[in-house]
C-alpha positions as CSV (number, residue, x, y, z in Angstrom):
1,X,0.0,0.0,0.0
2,X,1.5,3.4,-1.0
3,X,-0.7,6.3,0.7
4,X,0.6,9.5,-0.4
5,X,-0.9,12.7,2.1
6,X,-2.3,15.9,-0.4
7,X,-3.9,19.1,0.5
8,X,-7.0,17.6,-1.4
9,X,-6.8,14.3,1.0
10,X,-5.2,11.0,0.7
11,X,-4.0,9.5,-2.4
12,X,-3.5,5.7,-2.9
13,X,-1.3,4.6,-5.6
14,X,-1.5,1.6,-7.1
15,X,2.6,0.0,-7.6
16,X,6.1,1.5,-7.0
17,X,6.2,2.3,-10.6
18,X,3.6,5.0,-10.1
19,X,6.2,6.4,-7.6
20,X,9.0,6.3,-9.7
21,X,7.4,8.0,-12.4
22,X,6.9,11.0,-10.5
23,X,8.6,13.8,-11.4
24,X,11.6,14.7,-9.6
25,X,12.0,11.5,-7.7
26,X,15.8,10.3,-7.5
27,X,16.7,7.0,-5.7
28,X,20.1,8.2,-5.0
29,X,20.0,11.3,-2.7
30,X,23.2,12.1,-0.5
31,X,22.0,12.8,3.0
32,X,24.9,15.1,3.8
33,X,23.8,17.6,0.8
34,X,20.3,18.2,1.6
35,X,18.2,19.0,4.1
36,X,14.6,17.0,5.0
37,X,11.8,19.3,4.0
38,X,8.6,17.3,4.4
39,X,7.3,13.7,4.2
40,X,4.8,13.3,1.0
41,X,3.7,9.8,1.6
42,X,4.4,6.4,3.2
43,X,4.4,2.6,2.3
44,X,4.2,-1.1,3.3
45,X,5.0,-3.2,0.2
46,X,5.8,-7.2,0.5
47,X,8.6,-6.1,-1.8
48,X,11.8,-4.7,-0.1
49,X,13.1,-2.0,-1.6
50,X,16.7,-0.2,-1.0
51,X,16.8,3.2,0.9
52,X,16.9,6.5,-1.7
53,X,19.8,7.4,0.3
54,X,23.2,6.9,-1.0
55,X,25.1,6.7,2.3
56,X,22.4,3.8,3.4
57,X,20.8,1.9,0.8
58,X,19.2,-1.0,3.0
59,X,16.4,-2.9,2.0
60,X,13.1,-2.4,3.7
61,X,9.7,-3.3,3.3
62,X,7.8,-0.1,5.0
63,X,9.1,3.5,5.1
64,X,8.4,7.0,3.7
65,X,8.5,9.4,0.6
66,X,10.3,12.7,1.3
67,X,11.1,15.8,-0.3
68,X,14.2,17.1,0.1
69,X,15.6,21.0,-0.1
70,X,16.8,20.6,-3.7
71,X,13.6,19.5,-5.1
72,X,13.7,16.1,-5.7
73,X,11.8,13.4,-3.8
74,X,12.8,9.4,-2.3
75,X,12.2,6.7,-0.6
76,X,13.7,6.2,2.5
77,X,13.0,3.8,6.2
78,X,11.8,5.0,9.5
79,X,15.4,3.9,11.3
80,X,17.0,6.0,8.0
81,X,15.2,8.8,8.4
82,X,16.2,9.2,12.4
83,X,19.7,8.4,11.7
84,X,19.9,11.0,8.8
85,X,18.0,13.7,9.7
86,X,17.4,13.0,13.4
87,X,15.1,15.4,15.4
88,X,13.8,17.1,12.1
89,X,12.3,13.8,10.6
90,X,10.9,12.8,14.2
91,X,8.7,16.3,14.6
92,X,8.1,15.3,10.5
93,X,6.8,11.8,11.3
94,X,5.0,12.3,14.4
95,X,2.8,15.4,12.2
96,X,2.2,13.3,9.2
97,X,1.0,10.3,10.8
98,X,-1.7,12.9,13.3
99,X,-2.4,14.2,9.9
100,X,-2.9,10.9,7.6
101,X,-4.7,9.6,10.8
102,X,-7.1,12.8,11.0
103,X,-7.9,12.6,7.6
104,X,-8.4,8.5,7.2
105,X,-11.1,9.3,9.9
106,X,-12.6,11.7,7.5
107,X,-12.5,9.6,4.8
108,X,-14.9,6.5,7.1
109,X,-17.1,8.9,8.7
110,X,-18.2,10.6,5.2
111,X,-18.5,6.9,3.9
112,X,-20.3,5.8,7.0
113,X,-22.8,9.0,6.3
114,X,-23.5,7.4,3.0
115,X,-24.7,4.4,5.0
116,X,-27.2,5.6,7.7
117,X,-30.1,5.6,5.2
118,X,-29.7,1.9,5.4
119,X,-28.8,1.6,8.9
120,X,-31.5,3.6,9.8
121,X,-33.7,0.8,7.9
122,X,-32.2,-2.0,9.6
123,X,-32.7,-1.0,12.6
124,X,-36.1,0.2,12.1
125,X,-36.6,-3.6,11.1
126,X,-35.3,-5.0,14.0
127,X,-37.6,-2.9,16.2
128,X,-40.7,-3.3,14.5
129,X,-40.6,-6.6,12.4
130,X,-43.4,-8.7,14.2
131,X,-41.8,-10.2,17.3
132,X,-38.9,-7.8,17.0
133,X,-36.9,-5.8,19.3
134,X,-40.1,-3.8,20.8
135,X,-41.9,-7.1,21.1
136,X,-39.3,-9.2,22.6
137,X,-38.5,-5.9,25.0
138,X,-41.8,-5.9,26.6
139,X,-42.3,-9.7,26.8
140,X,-39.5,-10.4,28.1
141,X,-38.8,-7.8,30.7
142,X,-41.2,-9.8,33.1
143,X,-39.2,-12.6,33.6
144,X,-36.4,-10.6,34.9
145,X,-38.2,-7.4,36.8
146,X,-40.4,-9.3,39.9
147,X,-42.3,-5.3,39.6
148,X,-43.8,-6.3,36.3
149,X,-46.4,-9.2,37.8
150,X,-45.0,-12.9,37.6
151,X,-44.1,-14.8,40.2
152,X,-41.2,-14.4,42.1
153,X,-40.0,-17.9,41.7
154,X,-40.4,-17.3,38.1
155,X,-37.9,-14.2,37.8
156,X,-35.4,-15.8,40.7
157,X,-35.1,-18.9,38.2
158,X,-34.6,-16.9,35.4
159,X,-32.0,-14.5,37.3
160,X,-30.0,-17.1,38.1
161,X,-29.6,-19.2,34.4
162,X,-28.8,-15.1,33.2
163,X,-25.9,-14.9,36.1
164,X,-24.7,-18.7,35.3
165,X,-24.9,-17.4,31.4
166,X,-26.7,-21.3,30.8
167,X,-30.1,-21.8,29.9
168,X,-29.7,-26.0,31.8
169,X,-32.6,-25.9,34.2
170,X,-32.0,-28.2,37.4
171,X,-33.6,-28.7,40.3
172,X,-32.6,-30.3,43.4
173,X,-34.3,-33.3,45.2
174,X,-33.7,-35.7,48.3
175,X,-31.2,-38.7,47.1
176,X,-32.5,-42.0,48.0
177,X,-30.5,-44.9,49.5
178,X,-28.9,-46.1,46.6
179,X,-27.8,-42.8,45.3
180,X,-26.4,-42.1,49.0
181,X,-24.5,-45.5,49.1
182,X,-23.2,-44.4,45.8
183,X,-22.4,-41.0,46.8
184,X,-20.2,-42.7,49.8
185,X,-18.6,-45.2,48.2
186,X,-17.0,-42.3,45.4
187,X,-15.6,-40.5,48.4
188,X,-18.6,-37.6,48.3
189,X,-18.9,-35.6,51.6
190,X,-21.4,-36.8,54.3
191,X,-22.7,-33.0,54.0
192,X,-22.9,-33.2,50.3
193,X,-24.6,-37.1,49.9
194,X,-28.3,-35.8,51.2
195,X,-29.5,-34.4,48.0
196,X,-28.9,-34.6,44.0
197,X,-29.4,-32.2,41.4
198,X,-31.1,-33.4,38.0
199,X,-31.6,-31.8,34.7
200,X,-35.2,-31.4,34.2
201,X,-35.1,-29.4,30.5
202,X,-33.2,-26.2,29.4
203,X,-34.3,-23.1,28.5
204,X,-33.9,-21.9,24.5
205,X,-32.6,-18.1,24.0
206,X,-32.0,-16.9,27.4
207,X,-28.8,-15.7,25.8
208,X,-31.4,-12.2,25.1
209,X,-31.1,-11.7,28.6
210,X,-28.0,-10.9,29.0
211,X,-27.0,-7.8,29.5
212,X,-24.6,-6.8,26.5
213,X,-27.9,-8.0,24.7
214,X,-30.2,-5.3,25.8
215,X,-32.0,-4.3,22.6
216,X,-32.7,-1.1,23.8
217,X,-29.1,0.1,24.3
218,X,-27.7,-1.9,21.0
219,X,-30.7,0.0,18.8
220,X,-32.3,3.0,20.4
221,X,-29.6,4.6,22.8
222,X,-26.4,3.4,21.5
223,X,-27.5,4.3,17.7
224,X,-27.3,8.2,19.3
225,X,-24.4,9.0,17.2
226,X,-26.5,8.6,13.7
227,X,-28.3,11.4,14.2
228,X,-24.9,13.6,15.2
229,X,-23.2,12.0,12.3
230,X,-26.4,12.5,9.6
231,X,-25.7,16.5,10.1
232,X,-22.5,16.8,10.7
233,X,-19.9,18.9,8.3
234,X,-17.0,16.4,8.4
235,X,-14.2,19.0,7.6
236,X,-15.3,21.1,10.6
237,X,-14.6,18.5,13.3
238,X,-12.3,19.6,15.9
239,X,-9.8,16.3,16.3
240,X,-11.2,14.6,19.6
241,X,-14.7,14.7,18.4
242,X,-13.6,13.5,15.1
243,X,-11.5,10.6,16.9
244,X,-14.3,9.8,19.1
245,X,-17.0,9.3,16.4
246,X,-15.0,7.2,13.8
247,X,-14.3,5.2,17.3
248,X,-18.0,5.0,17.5
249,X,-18.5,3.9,13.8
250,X,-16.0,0.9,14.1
251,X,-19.0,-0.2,16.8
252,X,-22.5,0.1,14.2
253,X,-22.0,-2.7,12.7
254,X,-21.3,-5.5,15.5
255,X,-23.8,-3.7,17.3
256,X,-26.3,-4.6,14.6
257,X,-25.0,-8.3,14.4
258,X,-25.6,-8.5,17.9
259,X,-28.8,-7.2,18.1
260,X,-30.0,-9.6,15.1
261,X,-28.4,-12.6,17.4
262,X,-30.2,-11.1,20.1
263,X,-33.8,-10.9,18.7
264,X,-33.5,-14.2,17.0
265,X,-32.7,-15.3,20.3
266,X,-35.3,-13.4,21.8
267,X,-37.9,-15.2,19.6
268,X,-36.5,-18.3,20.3
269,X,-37.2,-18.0,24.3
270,X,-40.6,-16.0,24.1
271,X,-42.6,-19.6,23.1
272,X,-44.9,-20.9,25.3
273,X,-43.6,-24.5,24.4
274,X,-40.0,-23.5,25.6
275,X,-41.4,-21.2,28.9
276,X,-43.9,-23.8,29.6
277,X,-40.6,-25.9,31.0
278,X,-40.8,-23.4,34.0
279,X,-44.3,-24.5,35.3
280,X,-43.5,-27.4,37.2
281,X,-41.2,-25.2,39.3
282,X,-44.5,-23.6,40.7
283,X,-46.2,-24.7,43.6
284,X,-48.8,-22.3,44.5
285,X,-52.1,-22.8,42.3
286,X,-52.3,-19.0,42.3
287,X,-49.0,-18.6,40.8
288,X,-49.2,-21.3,38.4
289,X,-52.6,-19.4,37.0
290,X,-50.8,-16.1,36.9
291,X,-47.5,-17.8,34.5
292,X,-50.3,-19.6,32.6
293,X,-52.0,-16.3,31.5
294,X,-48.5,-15.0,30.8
295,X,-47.9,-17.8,29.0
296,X,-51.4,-17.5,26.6
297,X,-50.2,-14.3,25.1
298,X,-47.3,-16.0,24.0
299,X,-46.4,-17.7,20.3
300,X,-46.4,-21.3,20.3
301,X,-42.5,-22.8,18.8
302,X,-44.0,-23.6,15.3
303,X,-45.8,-19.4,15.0
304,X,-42.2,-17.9,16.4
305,X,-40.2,-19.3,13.7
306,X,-43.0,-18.5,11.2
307,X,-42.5,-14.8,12.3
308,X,-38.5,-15.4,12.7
309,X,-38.5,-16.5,9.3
């Protein structure tokens, strides 16, 4: 890659011989005649080149194009350039990489405008497809908020497969002789032979639970920037706003990957056939009648990937 750093922006030639035909560049320059006056451009190339200075000529893979005081330009390595020229090309290099940096954020962040229309799109579609973000938000948010009207059991079951990140549901019961003589003869504990835990079903999607899966900050408030970055005159930003946002841009789109994981995963758990696993972990008639109306204004498995789909 040869970037070469304009007035106009950055300029990207394709091959060295692009570089050699420019005028006034010399690939034998004598250090000791000239002075630095500016570095043009840089390069990485799999091909290693030798040094445009006479008193070095090593061959290096990555360096810089210079102009020097007589008018011509070269090619020459970062270790050449501080050995040659010293503190003049470190003040030189440490400018034109703040400068080629500045403006390569320029460059994504007036692409990235060209791409909010569609963003915008996607993430409307996310929210509002049936059994989307919105959908999933307000169905789901019972099972982990004991303010919104299940049973506590319910959303202390659920809490805990969202802390253990598993959706395995277990439940504990007293052993029975066997399983105690069993428990013994391994080496288990006296303390730790009186009960066994057994896996009783598991949960699909509770991965939407989690929290760097809230749909609300992956779509509505961590999507804030769009609107900054729809309006905003690129040219005018001041340098830390301009790093900050083309930061921010490197963020959209595994944002929206995981939001689409999330809501697919979202519709996976929101099925009565897959909730309906938590019943038998009821024991009050009451409670079980306020999960099974909960449950009724659910999707059946079969409708939820119909909608999904």
């Amino acid at each position: 890659m040869i970037t070469l750093n304009t007035d106009k922006g950055l300029v990207r030639l394709e091959s060295w011989d692009d570089v050699l035909t420019r005028p006034g560049f010399k690939v034998d320059v004598d250090p000791k005649s000239v002075k630095l006056e500016r570095i043009l451009g840089s390069y990485s190339l799999s091909t290693y080149l030798q040094c445009g200075l006479s008193s070095c000529r090593t061959r290096h893979g990555k360096g810089y194009l210079v102009a020097t005081s007589d008018g011509h330009e070269t090619n020459i390595g970062k270790d050449c350039g501080k050995k040659y020229f010293d503190v003049a090309f470190t003040n030189m290099e440490r400018v034109f990489k703040a400068d080629v940096r500045n403006k390569e954020r320029r460059e994504a962040l007036i692409a990235f405008q060209h791409r909010i229309p569609e963003i915008e799109a996607r993430i409307e579609l996310l929210l509002d497809a049936t059994s989307g973000g919105k959908w999933i938000r307000k169905h789901a948010s019972p099972l982990v908020d004991s303010f919104k009207g299940l049973p506590s059991r319910i959303v202390a079951i659920v809490g805990g497969l969202v802390r253990r990140r598993d959706g395995t549901l277990i439940t504990t019961r007293p052993a029975t002789q066997e399983e105690r003589d069993r428990m013994r003869a391994q080496g288990t504990p006296p303390k730790n032979q009186e009960y066994v835990e057994e896996v009783v079903g598991r949960l699909d999607g509770i991965s939407v639970l989690y929290p760097e899966n809230d749909l609300r900050k992956l779509l509505i408030t961590g999507m804030e920037n769009l609107t900054v970055i729809k309006g905003v005159d690129v040219d005018a930003l001041k340098n830390k706003v301009l790093r900050d946002l083309a930061k921010w841009i490197e963020e959209v789109d595994p944002a929206l990957a995981r939001a689409e994981e999330a809501v697919a995963a979202g519709r996976r758990l929101l099925t009565k056939s897959n909730l309906q696993q938590l019943h038998s972990f009821l024991s009050s008639k009451a409670d079980k009648q306020t999960f099974s109306t909960y449950l009724d204004g659910l999707p059946s498995g079969t409708e939820a990937l119909s909608n999904a789909a």
